[in-house]
C-alpha positions as a Python dict, from the first residue, in 0.01 Angstrom:
ca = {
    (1, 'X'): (0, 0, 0),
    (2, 'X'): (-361, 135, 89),
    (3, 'X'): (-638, 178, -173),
    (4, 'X'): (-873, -127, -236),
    (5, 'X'): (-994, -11, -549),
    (6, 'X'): (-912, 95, -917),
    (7, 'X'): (-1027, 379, -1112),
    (8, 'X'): (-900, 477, -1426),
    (9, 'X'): (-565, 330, -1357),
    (10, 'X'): (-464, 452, -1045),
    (11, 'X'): (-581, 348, -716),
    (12, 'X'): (-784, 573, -436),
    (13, 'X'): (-753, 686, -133),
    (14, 'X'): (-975, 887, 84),
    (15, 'X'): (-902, 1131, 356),
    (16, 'X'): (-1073, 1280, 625),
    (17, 'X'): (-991, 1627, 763),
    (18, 'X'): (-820, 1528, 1040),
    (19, 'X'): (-569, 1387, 804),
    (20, 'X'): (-512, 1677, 618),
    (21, 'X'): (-491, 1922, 920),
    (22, 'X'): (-188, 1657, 1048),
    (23, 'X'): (12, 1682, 722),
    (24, 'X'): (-5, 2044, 740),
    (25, 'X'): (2, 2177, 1087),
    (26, 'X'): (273, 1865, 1216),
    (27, 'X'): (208, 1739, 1530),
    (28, 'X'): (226, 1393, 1628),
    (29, 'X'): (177, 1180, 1313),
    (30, 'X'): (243, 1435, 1091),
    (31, 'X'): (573, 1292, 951),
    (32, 'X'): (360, 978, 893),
    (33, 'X'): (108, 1199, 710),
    (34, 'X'): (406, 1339, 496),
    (35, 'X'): (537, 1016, 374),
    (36, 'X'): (189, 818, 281),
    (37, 'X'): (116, 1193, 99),
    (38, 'X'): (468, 1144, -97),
    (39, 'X'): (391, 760, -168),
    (40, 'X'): (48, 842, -317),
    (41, 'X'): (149, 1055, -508),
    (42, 'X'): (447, 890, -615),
    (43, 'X'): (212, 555, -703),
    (44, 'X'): (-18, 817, -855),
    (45, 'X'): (-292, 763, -659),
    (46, 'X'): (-614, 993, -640),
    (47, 'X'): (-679, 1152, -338),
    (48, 'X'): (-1075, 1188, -234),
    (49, 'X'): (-1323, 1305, 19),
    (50, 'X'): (-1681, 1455, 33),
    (51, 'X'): (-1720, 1836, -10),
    (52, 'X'): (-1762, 1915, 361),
    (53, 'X'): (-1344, 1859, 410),
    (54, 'X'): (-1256, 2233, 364),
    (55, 'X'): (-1531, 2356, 579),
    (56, 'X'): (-1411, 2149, 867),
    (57, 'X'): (-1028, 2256, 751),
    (58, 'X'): (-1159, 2620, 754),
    (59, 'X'): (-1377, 2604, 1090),
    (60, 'X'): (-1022, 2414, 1246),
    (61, 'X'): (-791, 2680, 1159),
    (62, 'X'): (-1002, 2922, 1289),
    (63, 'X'): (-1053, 2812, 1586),
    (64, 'X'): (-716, 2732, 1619),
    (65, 'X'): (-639, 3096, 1543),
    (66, 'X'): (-892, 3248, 1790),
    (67, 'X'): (-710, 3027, 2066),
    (68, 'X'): (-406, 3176, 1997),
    (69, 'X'): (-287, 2852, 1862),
    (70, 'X'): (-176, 3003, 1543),
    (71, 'X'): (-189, 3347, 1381),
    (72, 'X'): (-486, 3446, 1185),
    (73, 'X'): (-221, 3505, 882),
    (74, 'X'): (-75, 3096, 928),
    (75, 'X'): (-461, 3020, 928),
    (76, 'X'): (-488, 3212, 598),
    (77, 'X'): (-123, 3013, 576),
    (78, 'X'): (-231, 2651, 582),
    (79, 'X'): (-603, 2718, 427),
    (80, 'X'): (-410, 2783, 127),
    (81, 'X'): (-195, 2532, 103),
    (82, 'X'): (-475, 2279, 234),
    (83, 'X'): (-702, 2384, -83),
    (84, 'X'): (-410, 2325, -306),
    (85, 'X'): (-369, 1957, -236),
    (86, 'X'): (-479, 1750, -507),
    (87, 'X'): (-786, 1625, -335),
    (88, 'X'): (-1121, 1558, -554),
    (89, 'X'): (-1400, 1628, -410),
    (90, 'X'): (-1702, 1406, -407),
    (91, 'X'): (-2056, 1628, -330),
    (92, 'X'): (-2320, 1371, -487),
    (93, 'X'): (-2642, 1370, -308),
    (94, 'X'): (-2600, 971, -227),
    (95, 'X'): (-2402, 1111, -8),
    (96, 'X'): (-2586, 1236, 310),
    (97, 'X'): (-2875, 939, 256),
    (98, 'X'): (-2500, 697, 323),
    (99, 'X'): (-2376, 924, 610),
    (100, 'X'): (-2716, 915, 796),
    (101, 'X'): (-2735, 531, 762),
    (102, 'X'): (-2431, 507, 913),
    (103, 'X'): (-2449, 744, 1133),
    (104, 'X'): (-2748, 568, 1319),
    (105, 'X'): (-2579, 247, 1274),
    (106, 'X'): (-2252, 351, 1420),
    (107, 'X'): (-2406, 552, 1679),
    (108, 'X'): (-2219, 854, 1618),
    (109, 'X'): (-2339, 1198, 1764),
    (110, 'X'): (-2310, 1364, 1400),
    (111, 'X'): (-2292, 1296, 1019),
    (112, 'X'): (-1977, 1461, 946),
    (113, 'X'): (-1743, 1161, 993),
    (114, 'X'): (-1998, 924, 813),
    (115, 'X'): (-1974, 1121, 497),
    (116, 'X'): (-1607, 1008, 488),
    (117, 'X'): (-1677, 687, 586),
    (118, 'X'): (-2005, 663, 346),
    (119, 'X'): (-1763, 801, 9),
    (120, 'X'): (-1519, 542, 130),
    (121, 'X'): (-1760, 269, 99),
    (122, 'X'): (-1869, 375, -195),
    (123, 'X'): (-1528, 386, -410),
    (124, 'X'): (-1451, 63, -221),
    (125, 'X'): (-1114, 248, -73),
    (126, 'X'): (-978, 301, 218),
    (127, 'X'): (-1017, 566, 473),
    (128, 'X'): (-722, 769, 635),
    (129, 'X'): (-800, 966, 923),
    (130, 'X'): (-603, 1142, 1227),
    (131, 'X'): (-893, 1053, 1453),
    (132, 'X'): (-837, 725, 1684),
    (133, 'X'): (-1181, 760, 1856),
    (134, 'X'): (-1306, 728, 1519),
    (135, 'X'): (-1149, 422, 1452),
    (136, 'X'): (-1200, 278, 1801),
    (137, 'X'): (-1600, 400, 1715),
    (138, 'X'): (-1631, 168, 1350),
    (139, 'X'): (-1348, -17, 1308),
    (140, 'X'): (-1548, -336, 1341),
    (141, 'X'): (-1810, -215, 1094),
    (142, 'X'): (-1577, -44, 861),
    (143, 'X'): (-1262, -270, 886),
    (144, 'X'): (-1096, -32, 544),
    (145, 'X'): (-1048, 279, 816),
    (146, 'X'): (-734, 318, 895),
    (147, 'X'): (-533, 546, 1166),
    (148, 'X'): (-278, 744, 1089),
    (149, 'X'): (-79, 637, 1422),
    (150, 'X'): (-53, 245, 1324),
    (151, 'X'): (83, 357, 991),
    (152, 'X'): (499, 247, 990),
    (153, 'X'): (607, 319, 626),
}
């Protein structure tokens, strides 16, 4: 089972937004999302990412809503449920010094995937994220990521 480290008896996980916007909105991967959700949770594992998750959930949904993808009121819908999860939220200033370190040394265009990646480094746990070009992008640097897809549990 995922989660490399130990806190206060139960192990941790970290998730980007990606992942949460695939447990909630389906999709492909989203039954996958589902049952790693139900297993940590059932192995009482803590659930983790940096503060900036419900801004990118937020700025998602609406997008998807202005496309016509879903209604403004299933935006309002899935915000909801997505700030109900039982995600803590990490917003230490270490933070953003980690994410632009590895932002420059991954070569990525912004910081907001690095502050995943940099909170996951920090708790020693792994990373689960809906994003393959992500993982195709540090996988070698950051062998803990792990995609959603290649899950089979």
């Amino acid at each position: 089972m995922p989660g490399r480290k130990e806190m206060a008896g139960s192990s941790i996980v970290c998730v980007d937004a990606s992942f949460v916007l695939r447990l909630l909105l389906g999709g492909p991967g989203s039954e996958r999302a589902e049952n790693l959700w139900e297993q940590w949770e059932h192995d009482e594992f803590r659930s983790m990412a940096p503060g900036l998750i419900y801004f990118q959930i937020t700025n998602a949904l609406h997008r998807l809503s202005v496309a016509s993808t879903i209604s403004v009121e299933e935006a309002e819908q899935f915000l909801g449920l997505a700030l109900e999860l039982d995600i803590d939220i990490v917003s230490e200033p270490f933070l953003h010094r980690s994410a632009l370190s590895i932002a420059r040394k991954c070569n990525l265009k912004s910081t907001y995937d690095a502050h995943y990646l940099a909170l996951a480094q920090d708790l020693d746990a792994d990373l689960w994220t809906a994003d393959r070009r992500l993982v195709n992008t540090v996988a070698k640097t950051f062998p803990w990521i792990r995609f959603l897809g290649d899950y089979s549990g």
